[in-house]
N, C-alpha and C positions, 0 to 999 in steps of 0.2 A: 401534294407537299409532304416532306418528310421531314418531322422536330425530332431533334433530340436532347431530352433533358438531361442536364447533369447535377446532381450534389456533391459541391466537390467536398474533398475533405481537407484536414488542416496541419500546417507543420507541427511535427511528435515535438519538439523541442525549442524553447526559447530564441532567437536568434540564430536558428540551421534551419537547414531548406528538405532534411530528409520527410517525408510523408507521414503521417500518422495510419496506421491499416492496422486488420484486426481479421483475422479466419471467416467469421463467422458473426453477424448480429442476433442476439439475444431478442433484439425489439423491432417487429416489423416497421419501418421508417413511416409514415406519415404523408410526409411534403413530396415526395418523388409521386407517390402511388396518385393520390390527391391531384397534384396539377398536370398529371399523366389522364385524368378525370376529368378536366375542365380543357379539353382538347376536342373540338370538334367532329362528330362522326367524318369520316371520307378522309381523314389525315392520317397518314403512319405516324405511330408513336413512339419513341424507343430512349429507354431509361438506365442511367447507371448511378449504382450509389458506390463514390469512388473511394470510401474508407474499406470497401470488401471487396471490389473489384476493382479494375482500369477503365479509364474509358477509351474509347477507341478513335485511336486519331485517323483512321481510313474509313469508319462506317460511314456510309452515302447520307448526306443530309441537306434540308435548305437551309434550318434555321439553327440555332442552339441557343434552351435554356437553360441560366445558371440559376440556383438559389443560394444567396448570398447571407450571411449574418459575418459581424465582425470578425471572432475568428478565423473564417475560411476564406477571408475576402484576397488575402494578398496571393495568397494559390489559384486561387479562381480567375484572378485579373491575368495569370500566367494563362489559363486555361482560354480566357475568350483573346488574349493576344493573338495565340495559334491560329484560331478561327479565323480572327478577322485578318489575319495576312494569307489564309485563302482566301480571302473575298467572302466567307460564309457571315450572315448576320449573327449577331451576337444581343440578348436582350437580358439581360439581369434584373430580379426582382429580389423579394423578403424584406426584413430590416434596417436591416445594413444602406435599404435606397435610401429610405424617409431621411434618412440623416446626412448620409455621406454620397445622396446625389449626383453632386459635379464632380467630385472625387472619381466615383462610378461609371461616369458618363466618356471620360478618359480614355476606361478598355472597354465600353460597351455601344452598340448603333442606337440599342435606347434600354430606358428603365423602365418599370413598373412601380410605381406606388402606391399602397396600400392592397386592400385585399383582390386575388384573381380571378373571381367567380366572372368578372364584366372584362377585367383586360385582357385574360388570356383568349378570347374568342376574337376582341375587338385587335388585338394586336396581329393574331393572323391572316383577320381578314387585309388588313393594312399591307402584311406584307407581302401578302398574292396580290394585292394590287398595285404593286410598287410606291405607297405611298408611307412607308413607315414613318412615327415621329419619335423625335430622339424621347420623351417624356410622358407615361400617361400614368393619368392620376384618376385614381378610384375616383367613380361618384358620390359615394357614400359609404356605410354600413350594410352588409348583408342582414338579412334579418334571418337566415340560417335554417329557410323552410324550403325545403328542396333541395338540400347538395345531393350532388352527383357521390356513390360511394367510391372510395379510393380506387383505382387500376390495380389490386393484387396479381393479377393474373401477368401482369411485367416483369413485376420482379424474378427475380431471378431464384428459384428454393434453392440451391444450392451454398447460397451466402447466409442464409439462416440456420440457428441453430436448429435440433432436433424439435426441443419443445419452446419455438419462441415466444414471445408476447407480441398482440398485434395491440396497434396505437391508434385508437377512437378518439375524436371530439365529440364534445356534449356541449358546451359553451366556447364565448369568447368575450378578451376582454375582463377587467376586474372592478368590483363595486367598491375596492378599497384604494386609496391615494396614499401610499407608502411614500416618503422624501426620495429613496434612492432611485426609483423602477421607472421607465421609460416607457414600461411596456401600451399605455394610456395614449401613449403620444403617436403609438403608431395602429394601435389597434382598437382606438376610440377611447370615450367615457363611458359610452353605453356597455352596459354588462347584458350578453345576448344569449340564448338559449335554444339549442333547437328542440322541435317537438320529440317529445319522448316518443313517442310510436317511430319514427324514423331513426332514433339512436338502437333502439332495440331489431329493428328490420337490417339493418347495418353489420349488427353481432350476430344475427342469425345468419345474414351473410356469408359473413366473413370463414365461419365455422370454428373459430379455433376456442378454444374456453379458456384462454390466458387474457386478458384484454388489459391493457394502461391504459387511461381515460389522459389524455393530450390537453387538459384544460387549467386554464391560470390560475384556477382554485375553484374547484370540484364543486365546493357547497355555496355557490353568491348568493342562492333562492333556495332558502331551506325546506318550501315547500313543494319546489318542483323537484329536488334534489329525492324527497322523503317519494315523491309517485315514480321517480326512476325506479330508487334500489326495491319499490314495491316490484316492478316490473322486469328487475333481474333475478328474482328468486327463482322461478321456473324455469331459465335458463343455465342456473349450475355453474356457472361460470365460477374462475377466480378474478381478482381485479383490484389493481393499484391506480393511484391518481395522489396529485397535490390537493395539501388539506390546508385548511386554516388552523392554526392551534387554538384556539376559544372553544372552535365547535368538539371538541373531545368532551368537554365539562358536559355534554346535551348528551346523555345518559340514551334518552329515548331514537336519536339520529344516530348513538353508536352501535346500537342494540339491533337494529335496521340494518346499516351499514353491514355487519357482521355477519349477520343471518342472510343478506343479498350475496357475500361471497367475500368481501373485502380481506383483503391480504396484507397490506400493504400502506402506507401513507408516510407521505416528506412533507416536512411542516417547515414552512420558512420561520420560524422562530424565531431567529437574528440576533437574539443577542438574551443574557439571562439578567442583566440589568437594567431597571425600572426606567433609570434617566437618559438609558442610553434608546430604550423601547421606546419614552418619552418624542425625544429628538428624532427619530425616523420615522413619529405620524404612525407606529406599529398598535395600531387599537387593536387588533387580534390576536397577540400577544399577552395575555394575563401573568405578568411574569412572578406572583406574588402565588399561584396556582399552579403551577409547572411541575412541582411532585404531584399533587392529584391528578395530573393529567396522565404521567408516566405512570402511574398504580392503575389507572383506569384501564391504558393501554393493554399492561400486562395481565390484569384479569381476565381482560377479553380475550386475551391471546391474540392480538393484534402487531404485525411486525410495522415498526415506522422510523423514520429518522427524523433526524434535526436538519438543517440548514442555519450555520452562524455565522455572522460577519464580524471582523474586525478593522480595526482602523478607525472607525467613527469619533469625533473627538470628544465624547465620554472616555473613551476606552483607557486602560490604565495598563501600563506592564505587567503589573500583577492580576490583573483581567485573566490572561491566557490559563493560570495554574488554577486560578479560583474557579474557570469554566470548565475546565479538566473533573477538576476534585468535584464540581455538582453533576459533571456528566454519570462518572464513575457511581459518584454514593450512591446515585439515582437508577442505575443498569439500565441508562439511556444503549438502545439496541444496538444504533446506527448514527454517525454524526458526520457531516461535511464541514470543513473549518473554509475559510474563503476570504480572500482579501477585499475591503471596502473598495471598490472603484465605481465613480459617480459616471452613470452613463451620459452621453451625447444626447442633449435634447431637454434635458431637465436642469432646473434651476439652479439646483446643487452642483451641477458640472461648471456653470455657469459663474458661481462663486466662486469654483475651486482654482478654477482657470485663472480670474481676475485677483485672486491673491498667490496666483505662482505657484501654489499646489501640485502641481502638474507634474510627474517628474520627467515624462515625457511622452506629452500630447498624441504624437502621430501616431506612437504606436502602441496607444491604450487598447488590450481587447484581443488584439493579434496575435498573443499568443500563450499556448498554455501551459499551465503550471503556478506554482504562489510567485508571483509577482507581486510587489510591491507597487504601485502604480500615479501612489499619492506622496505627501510627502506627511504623515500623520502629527498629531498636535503634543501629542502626550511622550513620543519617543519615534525612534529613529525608522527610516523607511526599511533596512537591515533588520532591523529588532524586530518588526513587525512580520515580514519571510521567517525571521528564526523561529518566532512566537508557534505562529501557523503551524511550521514542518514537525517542531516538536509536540505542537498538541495531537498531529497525526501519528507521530510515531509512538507516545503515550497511549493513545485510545488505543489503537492497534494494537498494541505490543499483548501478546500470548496471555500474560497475566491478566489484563483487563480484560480481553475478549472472555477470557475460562469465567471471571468473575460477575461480570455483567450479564449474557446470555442464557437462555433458558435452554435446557437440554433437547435437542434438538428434533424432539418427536412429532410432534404437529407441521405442518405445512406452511404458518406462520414463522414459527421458530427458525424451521429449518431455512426458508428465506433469508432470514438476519443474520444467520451464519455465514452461509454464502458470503453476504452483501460484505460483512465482515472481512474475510477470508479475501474477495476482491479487492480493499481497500487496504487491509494490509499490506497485500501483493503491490500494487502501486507507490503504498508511502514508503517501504523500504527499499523499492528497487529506483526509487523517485523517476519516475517513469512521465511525471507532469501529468497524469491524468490524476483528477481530484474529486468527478464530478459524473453526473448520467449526461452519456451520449446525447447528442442533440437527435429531433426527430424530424 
């Protein structure tokens, strides 16, 4: 049997159907390598990740899989059309099932739901024996002792940069219940952890000493957290991951951290007001400690950003300037601005829907750039896009960056420049990209 995986990628712009592509990834992808991994020995494998490549509508195959999440789905559903008017099966899995299912089901022979350490073996064998079902649903949680390590040897070096980042899991799953995040709903309540010995056999693996840790928030187990970064010291590495903002204030976890190699960290923050922290269930958020955390940061010499939402109905017009002027005073390094949109599955989509909020349902998620996607409480769905673009073109703009950033000698520093320098590039030439590539 011969599969072929594809990741598609997503339209560059709002409503046009041109593609989103890029030279060259920076971050060795994850999902492609991973369920190129969970492919049974004696099967040909064969992977494209179509933001850097094409994939190839004549390579010889039996089967194709797609990994779907909301934004790439309506390109993707283009992709398994093809397929399925050869006659070639077509099976879609990731996110994007658990919710939009029958949606999916439309351009696909069947789906995947939940995780594929069980379906991806159980669905081939299904379909060398001609018995495919349109539907299969995980059994449960993995408990994450024994993955298979990613397929690198698929990809293609050619579509990576010189010095990329490769992208590790250590967890899955988050110990925290934020109001807006969905991600619970499809990748459990339990917060799961794999053995450290096997996260570290992985990197020494893999070989490369750039590493992103792939995990929904890096620190859920501060104690298993503090026996990793014991156990990357002797490896040299550098290494970024999502952090929770509380655990900054932990002097002794930053002090570790640091010393294990850490470069790097994006904090969902969400917002720098109390009632607005309040109302999103954000406990790890201490918004009243937010300059100590920034002076901490920068002691260390630690490069990080922000992640902030607006639109939530705290939020106030004047919200946008007063987030700016605390970003600025603070020489917050790096900041992502991002529109409130309540995902499919949780509660709050739930209410938003049932009071018309919506401003239009189908095609929440679909695509990228500041969209407006709600209809917000305090001011206008417009005002709320204008809000965003300007606080990107503010942060960015040459005077803040020279103001904010530390000179750029360190490894840290120099990172934030970059990261800077990219997001510039993007918010002036509004290019709709706002955010780090998916993995």
């Amino acid at each position: 049997m011969r599969v072929y995986i594809i990741q598609p990628t997503h339209f560059a712009a709002p409503f046009q159907k041109t593609l989103f592509k890029t030279k060259k990834r920076d971050l060795l992808p994850l999902t492609l390598p991973y369920l190129a991994a969970l492919v049974p020995e004696g099967i040909e494998v064969r992977v494209t990740d179509e933001q850097v490549q094409d994939w190839d509508p004549h390579a010889p195959c039996d089967c194709v899989f797609l990994s779907v999440h909301i934004l790439n789905s309506l390109h993707a559903y283009e992709i398994a059309d093809f397929y399925r008017r050869k006659g070639i099966p077509v099976i879609m899995g990731g996110p994007h099932c658990t919710f939009y299912g029958d949606e999916v089901l439309e351009h696909a022979d069947a789906i995947a739901v939940g995780e594929g350490e069980t379906l991806v073996p159980e669905i081939l064998e299904d379909l060398a024996g001609g018995s495919l079902k349109r539907r299969y649903q995980a059994p449960g949680l993995h408990d994450l002792v024994g993955l298979p390590f990613p397929r690198h040897d698929l990809i293609d070096r050619s579509t990576l940069s010189r010095f990329q980042t490769v992208a590790v899991q250590t967890t899955r799953g988050c110990p925290y219940r934020c109001e807006f995040c969905a991600e619970r709903y499809y990748l459990g309540e339990q917060y799961r952890m794999r053995p450290v010995e096997e996260v570290i056999e992985e990197i020494r693996a893999g070989g490369s000493r750039q590493i992103f840790f792939a995990d929904s928030t890096f620190v859920g187990n501060r104690s298993r957290t503090m026996e990793l970064m014991e156990q990357l010291i002797p490896l040299k590495i550098r290494w970024s991951t999502l952090w929770n903002a509380h655990r900054v204030l932990d002097l002794e976890l930053m002090e570790l951290a640091k010393k294990s190699g850490l470069l790097h960290i994006n904090m969902g923050v969400e917002s720098i007001k109390p009632e607005t922290l309040k109302g999103m269930h954000k406990s790890t958020t201490p918004a009243y400690r937010l300059e100590e955390m920034v002076r901490i940061l920068r002691r260390l010499d630690i490069s990080f950003s922000f992640n902030l939402i607006f639109g939530w109905d705290t939020d106030r017009l004047e919200d946008f300037q007063t987030t700016l002027d605390f970003l600025n005073r603070n020489k917050v390094h790096v900041a992502f601005f991002n529109v409130f949109s309540p995902h499919k599955g949780t509660k709050i989509y739930d209410r938003f829907l049932a009071e018309g909020r919506l401003r239009d349902e189908k095609n929440m998620g679909r695509w990228p750039g500041v969209i407006a996607e709600i209809h917000p409480k305090n001011f206008t769905a417009e005002e709320l896009e204008q809000g965003i673009e300007a606080m990107y073109r503010g942060f960015y703009s040459w005077g803040s960056i020279l103001r904010r950033l530390p000179v750029p000698k360190s490894k840290a520093s120099i990172a934030s420049w970059v990261m800077n320098l990219s997001q510039r590039k993007m918010a002036h030439e509004k290019s709709n990209r706002t955010n780090f590539d998916g993995i």
